[in-house]
DRENZA-361767 format. One record per residue (C-alpha): x, y, z. Coordinates in Angstrom, 1 decimal. Layout:
BEGIN
+--------+--------+--------+
|     px |     py |     pz |
+--------+--------+--------+
|      X |      Y |      Z |
...
+--------+--------+--------+
//
This chain:
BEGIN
+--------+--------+--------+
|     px |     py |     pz |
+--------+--------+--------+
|    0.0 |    0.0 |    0.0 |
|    1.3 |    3.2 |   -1.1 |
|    2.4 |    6.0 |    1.8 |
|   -0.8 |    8.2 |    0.9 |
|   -3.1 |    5.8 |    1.2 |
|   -1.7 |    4.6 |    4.2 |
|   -1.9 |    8.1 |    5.7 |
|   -5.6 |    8.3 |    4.5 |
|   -6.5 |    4.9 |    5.8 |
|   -5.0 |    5.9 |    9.3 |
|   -6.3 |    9.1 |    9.3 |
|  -10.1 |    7.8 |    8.6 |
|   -9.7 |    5.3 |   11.2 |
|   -8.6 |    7.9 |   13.8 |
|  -11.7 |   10.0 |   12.8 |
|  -13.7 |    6.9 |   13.3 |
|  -12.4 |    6.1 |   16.9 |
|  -12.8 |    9.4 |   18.3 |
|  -16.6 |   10.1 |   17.3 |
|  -17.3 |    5.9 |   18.4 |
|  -15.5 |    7.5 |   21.7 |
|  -17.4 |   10.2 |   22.2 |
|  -20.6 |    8.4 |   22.0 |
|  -19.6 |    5.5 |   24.0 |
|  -18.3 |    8.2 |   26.6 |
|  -21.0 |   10.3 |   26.5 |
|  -23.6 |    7.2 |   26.9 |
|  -22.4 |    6.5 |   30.2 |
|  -22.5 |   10.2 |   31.6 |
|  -25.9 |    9.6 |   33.1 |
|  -27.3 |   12.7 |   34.3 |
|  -23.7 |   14.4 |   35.3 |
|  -24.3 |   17.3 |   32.6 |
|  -27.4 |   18.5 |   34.9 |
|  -25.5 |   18.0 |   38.2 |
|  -24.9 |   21.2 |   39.2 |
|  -22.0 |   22.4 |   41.9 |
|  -22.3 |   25.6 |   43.5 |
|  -19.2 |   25.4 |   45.2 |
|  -17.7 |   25.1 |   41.9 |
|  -19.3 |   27.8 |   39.9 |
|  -17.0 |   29.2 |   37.0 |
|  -14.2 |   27.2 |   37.9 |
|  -11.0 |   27.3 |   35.2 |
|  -10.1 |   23.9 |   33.6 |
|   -8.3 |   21.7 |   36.4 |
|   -7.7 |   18.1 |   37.5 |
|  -11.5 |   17.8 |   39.2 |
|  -13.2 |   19.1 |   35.8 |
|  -10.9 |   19.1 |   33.0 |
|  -13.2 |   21.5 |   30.7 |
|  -14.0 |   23.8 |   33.6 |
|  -17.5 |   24.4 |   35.2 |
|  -20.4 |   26.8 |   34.2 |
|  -22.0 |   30.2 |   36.0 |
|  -24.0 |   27.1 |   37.8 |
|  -21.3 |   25.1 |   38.4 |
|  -22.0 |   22.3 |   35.9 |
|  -19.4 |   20.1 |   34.3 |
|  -18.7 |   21.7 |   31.1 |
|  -16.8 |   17.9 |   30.3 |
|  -19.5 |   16.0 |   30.7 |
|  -22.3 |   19.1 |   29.1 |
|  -19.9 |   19.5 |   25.9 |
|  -19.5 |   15.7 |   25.6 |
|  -23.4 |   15.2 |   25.5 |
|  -23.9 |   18.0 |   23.4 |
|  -21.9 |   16.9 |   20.1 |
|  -23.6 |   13.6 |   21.3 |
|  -26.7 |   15.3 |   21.1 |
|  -25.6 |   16.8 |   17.8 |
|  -24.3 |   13.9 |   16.1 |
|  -28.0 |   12.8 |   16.3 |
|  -29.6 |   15.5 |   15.2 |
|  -27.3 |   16.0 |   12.2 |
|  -27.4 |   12.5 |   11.1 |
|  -31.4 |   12.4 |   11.3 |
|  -31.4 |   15.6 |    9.6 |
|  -28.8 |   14.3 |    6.6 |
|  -30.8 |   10.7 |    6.3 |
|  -33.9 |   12.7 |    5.7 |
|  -32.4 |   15.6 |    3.8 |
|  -31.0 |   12.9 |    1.3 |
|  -34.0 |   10.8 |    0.9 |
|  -35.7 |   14.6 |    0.3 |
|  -32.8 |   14.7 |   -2.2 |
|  -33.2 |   11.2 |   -4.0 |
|  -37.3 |   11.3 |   -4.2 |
|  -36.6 |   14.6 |   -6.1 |
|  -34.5 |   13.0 |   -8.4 |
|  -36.6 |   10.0 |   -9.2 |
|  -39.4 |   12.7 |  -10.0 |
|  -37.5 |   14.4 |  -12.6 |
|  -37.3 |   11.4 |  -14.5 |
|  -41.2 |   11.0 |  -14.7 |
|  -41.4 |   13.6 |  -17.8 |
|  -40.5 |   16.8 |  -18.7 |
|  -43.0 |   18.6 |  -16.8 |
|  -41.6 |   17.0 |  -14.1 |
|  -38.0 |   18.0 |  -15.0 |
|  -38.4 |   21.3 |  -15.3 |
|  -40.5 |   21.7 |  -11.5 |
|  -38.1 |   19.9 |   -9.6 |
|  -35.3 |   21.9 |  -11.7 |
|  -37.3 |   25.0 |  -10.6 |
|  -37.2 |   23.9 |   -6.8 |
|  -33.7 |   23.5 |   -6.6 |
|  -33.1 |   26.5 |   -8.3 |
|  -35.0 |   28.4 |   -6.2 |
|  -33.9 |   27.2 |   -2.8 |
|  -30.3 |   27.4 |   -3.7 |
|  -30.8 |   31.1 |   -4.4 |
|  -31.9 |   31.9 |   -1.1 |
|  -29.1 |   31.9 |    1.7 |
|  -29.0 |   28.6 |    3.8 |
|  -29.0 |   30.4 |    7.2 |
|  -32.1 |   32.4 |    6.4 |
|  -34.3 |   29.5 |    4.6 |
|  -33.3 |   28.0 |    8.0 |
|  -34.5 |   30.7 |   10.4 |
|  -37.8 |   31.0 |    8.7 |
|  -38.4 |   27.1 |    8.5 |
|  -37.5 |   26.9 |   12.2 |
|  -39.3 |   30.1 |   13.4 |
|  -42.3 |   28.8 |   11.8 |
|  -42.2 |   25.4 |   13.2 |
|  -41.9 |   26.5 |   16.6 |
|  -38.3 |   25.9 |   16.8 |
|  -37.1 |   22.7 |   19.1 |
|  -35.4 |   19.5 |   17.9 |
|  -38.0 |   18.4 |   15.2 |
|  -37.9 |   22.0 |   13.9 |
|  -34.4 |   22.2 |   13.6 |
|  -34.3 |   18.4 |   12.0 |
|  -36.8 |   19.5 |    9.7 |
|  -35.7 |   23.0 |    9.1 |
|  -31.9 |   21.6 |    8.2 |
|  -33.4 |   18.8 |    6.1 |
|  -35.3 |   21.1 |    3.9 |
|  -32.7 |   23.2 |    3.3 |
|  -30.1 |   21.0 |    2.4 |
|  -31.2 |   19.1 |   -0.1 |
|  -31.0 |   21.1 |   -3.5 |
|  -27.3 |   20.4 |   -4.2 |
|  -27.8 |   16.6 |   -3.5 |
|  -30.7 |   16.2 |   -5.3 |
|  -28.7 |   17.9 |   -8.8 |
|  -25.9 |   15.2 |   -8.5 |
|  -28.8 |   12.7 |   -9.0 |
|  -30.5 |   13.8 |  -11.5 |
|  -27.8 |   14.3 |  -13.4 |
|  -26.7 |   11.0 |  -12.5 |
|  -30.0 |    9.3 |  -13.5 |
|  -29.9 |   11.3 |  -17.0 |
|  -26.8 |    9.5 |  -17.8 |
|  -28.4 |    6.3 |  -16.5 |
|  -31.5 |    6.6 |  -18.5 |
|  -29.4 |    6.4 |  -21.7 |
|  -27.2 |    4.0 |  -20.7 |
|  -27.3 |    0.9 |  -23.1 |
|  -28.5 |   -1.7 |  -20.6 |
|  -31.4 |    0.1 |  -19.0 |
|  -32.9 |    0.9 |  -22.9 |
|  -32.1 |   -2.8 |  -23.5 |
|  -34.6 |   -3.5 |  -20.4 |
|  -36.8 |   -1.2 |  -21.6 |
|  -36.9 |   -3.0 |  -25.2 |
|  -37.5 |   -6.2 |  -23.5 |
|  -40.7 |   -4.4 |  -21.7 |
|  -39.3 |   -4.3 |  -18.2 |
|  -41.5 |   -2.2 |  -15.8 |
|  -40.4 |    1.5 |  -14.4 |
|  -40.4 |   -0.1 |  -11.5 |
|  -37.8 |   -2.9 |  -12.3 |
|  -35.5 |   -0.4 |  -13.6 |
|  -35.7 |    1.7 |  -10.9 |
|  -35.4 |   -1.4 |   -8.5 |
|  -32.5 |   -2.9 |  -10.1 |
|  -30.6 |   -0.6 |  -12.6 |
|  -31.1 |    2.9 |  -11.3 |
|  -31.0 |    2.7 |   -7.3 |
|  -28.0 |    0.1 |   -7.2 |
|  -25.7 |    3.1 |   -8.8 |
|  -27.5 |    6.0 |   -7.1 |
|  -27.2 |    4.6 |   -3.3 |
|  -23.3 |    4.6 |   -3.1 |
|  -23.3 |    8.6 |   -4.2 |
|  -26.8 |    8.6 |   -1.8 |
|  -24.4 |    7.8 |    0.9 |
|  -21.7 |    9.7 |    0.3 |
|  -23.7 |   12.8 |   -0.2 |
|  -25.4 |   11.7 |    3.4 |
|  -21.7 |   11.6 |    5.3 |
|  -21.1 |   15.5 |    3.3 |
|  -24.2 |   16.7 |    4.2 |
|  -23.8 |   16.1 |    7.8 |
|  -21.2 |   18.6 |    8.8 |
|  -23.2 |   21.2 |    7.6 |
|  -26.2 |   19.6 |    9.5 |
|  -24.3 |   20.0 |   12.6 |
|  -22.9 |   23.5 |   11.8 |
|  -26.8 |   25.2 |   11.1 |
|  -28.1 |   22.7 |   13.9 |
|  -25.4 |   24.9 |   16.6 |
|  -26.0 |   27.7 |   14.8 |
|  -30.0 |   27.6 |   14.8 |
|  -29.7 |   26.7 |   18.5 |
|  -27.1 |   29.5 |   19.3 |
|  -29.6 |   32.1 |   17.7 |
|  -32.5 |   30.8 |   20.4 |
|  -34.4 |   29.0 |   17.3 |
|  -33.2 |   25.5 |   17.6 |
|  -32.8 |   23.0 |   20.5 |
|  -34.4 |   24.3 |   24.0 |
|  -32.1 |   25.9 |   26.6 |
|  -32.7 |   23.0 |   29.0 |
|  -30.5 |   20.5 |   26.3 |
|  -26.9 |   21.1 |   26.1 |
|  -27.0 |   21.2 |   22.8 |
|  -23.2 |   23.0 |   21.5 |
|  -25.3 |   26.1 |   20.2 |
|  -26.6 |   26.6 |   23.6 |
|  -23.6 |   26.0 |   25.1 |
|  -21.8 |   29.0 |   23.2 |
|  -24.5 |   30.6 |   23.2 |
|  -24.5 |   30.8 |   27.1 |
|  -20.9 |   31.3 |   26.8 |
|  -21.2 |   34.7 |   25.4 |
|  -22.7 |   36.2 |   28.8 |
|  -19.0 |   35.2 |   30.8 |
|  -16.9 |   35.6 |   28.0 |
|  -15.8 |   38.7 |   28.2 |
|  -15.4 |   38.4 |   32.2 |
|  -12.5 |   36.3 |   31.6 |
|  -14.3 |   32.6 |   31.6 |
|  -13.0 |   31.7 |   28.1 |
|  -12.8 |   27.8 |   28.8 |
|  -17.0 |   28.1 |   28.0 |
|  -16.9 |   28.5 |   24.5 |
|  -13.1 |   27.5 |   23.5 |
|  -13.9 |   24.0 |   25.0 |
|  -17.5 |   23.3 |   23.0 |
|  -16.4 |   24.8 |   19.7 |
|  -13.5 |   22.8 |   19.8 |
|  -14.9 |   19.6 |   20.0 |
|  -17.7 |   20.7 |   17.3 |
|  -14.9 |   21.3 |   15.0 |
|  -13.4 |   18.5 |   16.0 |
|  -16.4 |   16.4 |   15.1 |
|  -17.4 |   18.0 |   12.0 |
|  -13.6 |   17.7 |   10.4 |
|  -13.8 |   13.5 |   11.4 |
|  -17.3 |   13.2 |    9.5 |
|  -16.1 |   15.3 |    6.8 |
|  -12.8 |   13.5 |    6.9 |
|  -15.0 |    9.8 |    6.5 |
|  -17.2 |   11.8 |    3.6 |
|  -14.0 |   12.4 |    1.4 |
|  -12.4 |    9.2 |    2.1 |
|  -16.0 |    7.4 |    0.7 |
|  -16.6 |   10.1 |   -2.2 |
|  -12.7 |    9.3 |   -3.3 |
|  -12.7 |    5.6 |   -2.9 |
|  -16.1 |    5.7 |   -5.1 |
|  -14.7 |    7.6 |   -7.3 |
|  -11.6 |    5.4 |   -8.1 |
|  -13.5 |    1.7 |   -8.3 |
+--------+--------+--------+
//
């Protein structure tokens, strides 16, 4: 195995242990990011809490661990559904013309409004909360997605064995089943693992803006969003320590995305 692949191998691996880490870790927390310490409020990064507590005196450890747990969820529901979103629009360009030129007209109208205001309107109108935000980042996300496929299903329909099918009077459904969908799903997934870190980037920003997840989860947006009130006294361990580990989590997945698009890409 050549040195780069080698380097790219162990560097997708590494990504892949620390997020399995962080959820393992994170699942046996129990309720320690709620259990609050008053004779620990604000207290700098040391041996007893590594990441420092909060004005209330809560481990930020244990609250920023649950948080990109808590945001690895809500990213990865929101990618799964903004890709099947993306793949349904796809299939229903290839019913016609008509059909074509509609979902051609959605995706060119969504991209041309800015992703962070499509998402404050979606979530303001749903109420905000978890299912807004899933919704509201699923919605949003799936234009760009959805044109890979349905340029990828152009090329498909023309391709010699699916008008062979078609000759031998195979249903739209059988070539959908078995000559569309087998060569769509691996770019499906790939575009899933992409989409993500931008899932979890509007998720924490949504919820840092008081539109996404409630105050009461410590969701990474609300964790710098609380941050921003004892910044400025000096308490920087607040928001260094939470963004951190949100980049940190967003550069793994996109990290595994690449990996997949470039390894599809080359078989």
């Amino acid at each position: 195995m050549s040195q780069p692949r080698l380097s790219a191998l162990l560097g997708t691996a590494l990504a892949a242990l620390l997020l399995a880490g962080v959820m393992i870790v994170a699942a046996g927390l129990g309720d320690a990011p709620r259990q609050m310490h008053f004779d620990a409020r604000l207290t700098p990064p040391s041996t007893d809490f590594w990441f420092g507590t909060d004005a209330l005196g809560r481990d930020m450890a244990a609250r920023t661990l649950a948080g990109l747990t808590l945001s690895f969820w809500v990213g990865s529901l929101a990618a799964l559904f903004g890709t099947l979103i993306a793949l349904g629009m796809a299939l229903t360009a290839m019913l016609g013309p008509r059909w074509d030129a509609l979902v051609s007209l959605a995706i060119d109208t969504l991209l041309s409004v800015p992703h962070l205001l499509l998402l404050l309107m979606i979530a303001f109108t749903l109420g905000g909360g978890t299912h807004a935000v899933i919704i509201a980042v699923a919605l949003s996300h799936w234009p760009r997605l959805a044109r890979v496929l349905r340029a990828e299903l152009l090329h498909l329909r023309q391709a010699p064995y699916v008008q062979i099918s078609q000759a031998l009077g195979k249903s739209r459904r059988f070539i959908v089943r078995y000559h569309w969908m087998p060569q769509v799903l691996p770019q499906c997934l790939v575009g899933a693992l992409l989409l993500f870190p931008h899932a979890v980037l509007h998720e924490a920003a949504l919820s840092f803006l008081g539109v996404g997840l409630s105050a009461e989860q410590p969701a990474i947006g609300v964790l710098l969003g609380e941050s921003m009130r004892h910044v400025s006294g000096g308490d920087w361990w607040l928001g260094v320590f939470p963004g951190a580990g949100l980049l940190l989590m967003v550069l793994c997945i996109q990290r595994l995305g690449e990996t997949l698009r470039r390894a599809w890409s080359t078989s």
